[in-house]
N, C-alpha and C positions, 0 to 999 in steps of 0.2 A: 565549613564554608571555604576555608583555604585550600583544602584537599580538592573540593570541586571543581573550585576557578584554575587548579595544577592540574588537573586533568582533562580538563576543558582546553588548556593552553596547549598541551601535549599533543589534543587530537585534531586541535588546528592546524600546529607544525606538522604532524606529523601528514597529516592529508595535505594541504599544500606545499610541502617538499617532491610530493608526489607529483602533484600539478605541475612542479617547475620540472622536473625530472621529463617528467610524458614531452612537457613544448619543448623543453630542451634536445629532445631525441628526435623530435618530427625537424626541428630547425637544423639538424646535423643532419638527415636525411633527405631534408628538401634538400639541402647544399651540395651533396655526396651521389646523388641519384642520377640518373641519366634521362634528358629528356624527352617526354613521346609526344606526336602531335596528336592532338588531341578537336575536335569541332567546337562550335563557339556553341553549339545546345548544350554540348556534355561538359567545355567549358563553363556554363552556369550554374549547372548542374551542380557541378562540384564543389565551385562559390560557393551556392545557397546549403551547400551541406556542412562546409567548414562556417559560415555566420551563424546559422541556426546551431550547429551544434557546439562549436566555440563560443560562439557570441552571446545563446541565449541559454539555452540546456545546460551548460559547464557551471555557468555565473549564477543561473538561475536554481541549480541544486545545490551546490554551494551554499548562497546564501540561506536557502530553508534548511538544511541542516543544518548550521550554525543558530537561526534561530531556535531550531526544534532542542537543542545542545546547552546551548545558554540564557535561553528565559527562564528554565528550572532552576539554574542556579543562580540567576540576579534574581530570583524571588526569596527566595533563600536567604539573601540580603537586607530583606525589608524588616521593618520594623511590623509583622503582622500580628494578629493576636494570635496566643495560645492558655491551650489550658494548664488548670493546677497552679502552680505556682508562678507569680508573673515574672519578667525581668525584672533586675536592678538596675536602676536608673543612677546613671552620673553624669555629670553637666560639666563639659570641659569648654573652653573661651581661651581659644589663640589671641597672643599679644606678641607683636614685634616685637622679640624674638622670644618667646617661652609659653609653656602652658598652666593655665590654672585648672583646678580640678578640684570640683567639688560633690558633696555626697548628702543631698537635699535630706537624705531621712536619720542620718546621723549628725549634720554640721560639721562633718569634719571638710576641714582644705586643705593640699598640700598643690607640689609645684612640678612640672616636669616629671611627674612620675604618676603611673595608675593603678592602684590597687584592685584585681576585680578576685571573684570565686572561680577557682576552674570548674569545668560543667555546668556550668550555670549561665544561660544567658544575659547580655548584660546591653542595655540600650543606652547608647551617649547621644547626648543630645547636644547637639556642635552650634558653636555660635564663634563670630569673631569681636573682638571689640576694637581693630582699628580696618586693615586691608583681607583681600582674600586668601584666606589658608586653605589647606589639604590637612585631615589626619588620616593617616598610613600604617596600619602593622602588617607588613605583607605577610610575616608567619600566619596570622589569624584571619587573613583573606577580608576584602570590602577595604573601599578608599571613598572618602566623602570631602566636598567641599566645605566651608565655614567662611560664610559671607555674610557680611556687617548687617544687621538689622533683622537677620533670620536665622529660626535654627533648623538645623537640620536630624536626624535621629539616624545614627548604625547600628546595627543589631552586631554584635560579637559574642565567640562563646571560645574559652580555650579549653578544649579536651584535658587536660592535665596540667599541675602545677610548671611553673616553669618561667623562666624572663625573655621577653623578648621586645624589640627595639624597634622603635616608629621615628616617625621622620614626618617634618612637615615637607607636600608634594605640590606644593604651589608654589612659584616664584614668589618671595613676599618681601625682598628688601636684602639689601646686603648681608645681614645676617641668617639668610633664609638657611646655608648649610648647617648651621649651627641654630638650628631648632629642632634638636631630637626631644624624644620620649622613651623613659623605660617603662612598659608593660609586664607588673606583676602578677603571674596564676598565682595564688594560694588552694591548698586544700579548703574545702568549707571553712572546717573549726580553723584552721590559721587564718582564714581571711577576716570571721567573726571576732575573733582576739586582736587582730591587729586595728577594727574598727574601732573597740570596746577602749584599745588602751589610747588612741588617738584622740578618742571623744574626750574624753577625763583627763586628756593631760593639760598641765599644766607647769610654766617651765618657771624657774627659782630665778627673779633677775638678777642683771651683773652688777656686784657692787661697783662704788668707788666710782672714779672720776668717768671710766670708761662706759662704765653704766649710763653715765648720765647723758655722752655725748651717743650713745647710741637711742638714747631715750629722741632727745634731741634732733637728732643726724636722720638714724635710720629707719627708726617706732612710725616716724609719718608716712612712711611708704610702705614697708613690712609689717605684718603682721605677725608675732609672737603669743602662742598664747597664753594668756596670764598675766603679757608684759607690752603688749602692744599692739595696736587692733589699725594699723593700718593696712589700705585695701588698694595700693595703686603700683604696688608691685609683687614678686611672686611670696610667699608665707614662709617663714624659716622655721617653724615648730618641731621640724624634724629632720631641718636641712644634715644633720649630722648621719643621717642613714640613707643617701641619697649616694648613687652610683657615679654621678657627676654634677659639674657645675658649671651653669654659666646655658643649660639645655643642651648639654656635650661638648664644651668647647674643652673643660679640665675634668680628670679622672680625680672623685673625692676623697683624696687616699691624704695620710697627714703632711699639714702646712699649706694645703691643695685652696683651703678659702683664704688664708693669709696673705697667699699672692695673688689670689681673685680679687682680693679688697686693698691691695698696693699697683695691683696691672692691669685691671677690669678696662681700662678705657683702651688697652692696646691688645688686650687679647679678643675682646667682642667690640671690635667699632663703631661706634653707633649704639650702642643700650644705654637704655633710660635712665641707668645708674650716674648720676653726680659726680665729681673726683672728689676725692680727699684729701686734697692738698692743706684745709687748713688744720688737719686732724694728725697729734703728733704719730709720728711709726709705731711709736710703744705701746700707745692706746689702741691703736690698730690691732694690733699682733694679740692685746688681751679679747679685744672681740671676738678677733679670730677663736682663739682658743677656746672662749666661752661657746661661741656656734657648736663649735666640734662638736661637742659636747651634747645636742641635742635628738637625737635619737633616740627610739623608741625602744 
C-alpha cells in the first residue's frame, strides 16, 4: 500500500513539474518574442484555442489520469473482504496524548506501541475517546481519522519484519507532537509467541511500603496485570520493553521512567498524570525500578 501511494506521489510530481516547466517556457517566450499584428477573427481564434486547450483539455486530462492512477490504490486501502485467511483485528482509541491498544481475540493491552504479523493483513479499527485524532505509519501507507463516537477500520500489511514509527496527524492539543507510536512487524511464529507470553503474563507485585502507595496512587488509573486492573490511563505490563515514554517524549533506556515519574508534569504539560508531590523520592525511585523491570 505504501509503495503505491510512493508511486502514485512520484507520478504526480513528476508529470506536474512538467506542467510548470511547459507554462513556464510559453511565459518566457511570450515575454522574449516579438510582436505581429494579428485580426481580431484570428485574434479569437487563438483565445479560444489557448482556454480550450489550457483551460479545459490540460485540467480536464489531468484530472482523469489522476483519477484513473489513484482509485486503484485508495481501494487498496479499504478494509474489503478477502479470501482464506481473514485479517487480524486490533482496536486502538487515541487519548490526549497516547494510545491504547488492544487485541479482542487474545485480551491482551498494551500502550503506545503495536504488535502486528508481517505479511499478514491486519484491520484497526480506530476510535477516539476524547477529540479528533489521525493514526499515521507512513512507511506502511493509509492515514485514518479517529473521531469520538465512531470507528473507523484501516486495512495495513507490513511486507517484512521490522519497526516503524507513526505519529498522531491531527492537531489534537498541546501535546499533539508528542503522540508517537512504534509499529512492531514480527515474523508469524514471533509475533504468536509474543501474544502467547502477553496473554499469561502476570507480574509479581511490589513489596513493602512502595507497593502499597503504588497500589494506592497509581493501580486506580494503570492497569498491571496480576496487580492492578485500572482502565483510565495507559497499561504498564510491559512498559519495561517499550521504546519510549511518555508516546515519545523520553527514550526508555535506564532511569528514563524514574525521571518520567519525578518530571512528568514539565516534560509532557498537560497529561492526565497527577504530581507526586506527596510521594516520598525514595518510594519513587523503588517504583521506578520495579517498572523497569516489566518486560516481556
Amino acid at each position: 500500500m505504501a509503495q503505491g501511494v510512493a508511486w502514485l506521489w512520484w507520478l504526480m510530481a513528476i508529470f506536474f513539474s512538467l506542467v510548470l516547466l511547459a507554462v513556464g517556457a510559453l511565459w518566457i517566450h511570450a515575454l522574449r518574442r516579438t510582436p505581429r499584428e494579428v485580426t481580431v477573427v484570428e485574434a479569437r481564434r487563438i483565445e479560444k484555442c489557448w482556454l480550450i486547450g489550457g483551460g479545459l483539455i490540460l485540467p480536464g486530462v489531468s484530472i482523469l489520469a489522476l483519477l484513473l492512477l489513484g482509485t486503484p490504490v485508495g481501494q487498496r486501502m479499504l478494509p474489503l473482504p478477502v479470501e482464506g485467511e481473514q485479517p487480524l483485528r486490533i482496536d486502538i482509541t487515541a487519548h490526549q496524548w497516547w494510545w491504547e491498544v488492544r487485541y479482542p481475540d487474545s485480551g491482551v493491552v498494551t500502550a503506545n506501541q503495536l504488535h502486528i504479523p508481517a505479511g499478514r493483513p491486519v484491520d484497526l479499527h480506530l476510535g477516539s475517546a476524547d477529540v479528533i485524532h489521525s493514526f499515521w505509519v507512513p512507511r506502511l501507507g493509509g492515514k485514518l481519522d479517529m473521531i469520538p463516537g465512531r470507528t473507523n477500520v484501516l486495512r495495513l500489511q507490513a511486507d517484512q519484519p521490522g519497526t516503524y514509527r507513526g505519529q498522531c496527524a491531527e492537531f489534537c492539543g498541546t501535546q499533539h507532537t508528542h503522540m508517537q507510536i512504534v509499529v512492531i512487524a514480527h515474523a508469524e511464529a514471533d509475533y504468536q509467541a509474543w501474544v502467547e507470553e502477553r496473554a499469561k503474563r502476570r507480574v509479581t507485585p511490589l513489596a513493602g511500603a512502595a507497593g502499597e502507595i503504588f497500589a494506592t496512587h497509581c493501580g486506580t488509573c494503570h492497569r498491571v496485570a496480576g496487580v492492578s486492573d485500572g482502565a483510565r490511563a495507559p497499561d504498564l505490563s510491559d512498559i519495561g520493553s517499550r521504546p519510549t515514554l511518555g508516546a515519545g517524549v523520553l527514550r526508555n533506556e535506564p532511569g528514563a521512567i524514574a525521571r518520567w515519574l519525578h518530571e512528568h508534569r514539565r516534560l509532557k504539560q498537560g497529561n492526565g498524570m497527577p504530581a507526586h508531590d506527596d510521594i516520598d523520592d525514595n518510594q519513587l525511585d523503588a517504583i521506578a525500578e520495579w517498572l523497569e523491570t516489566l518486560a516481556p
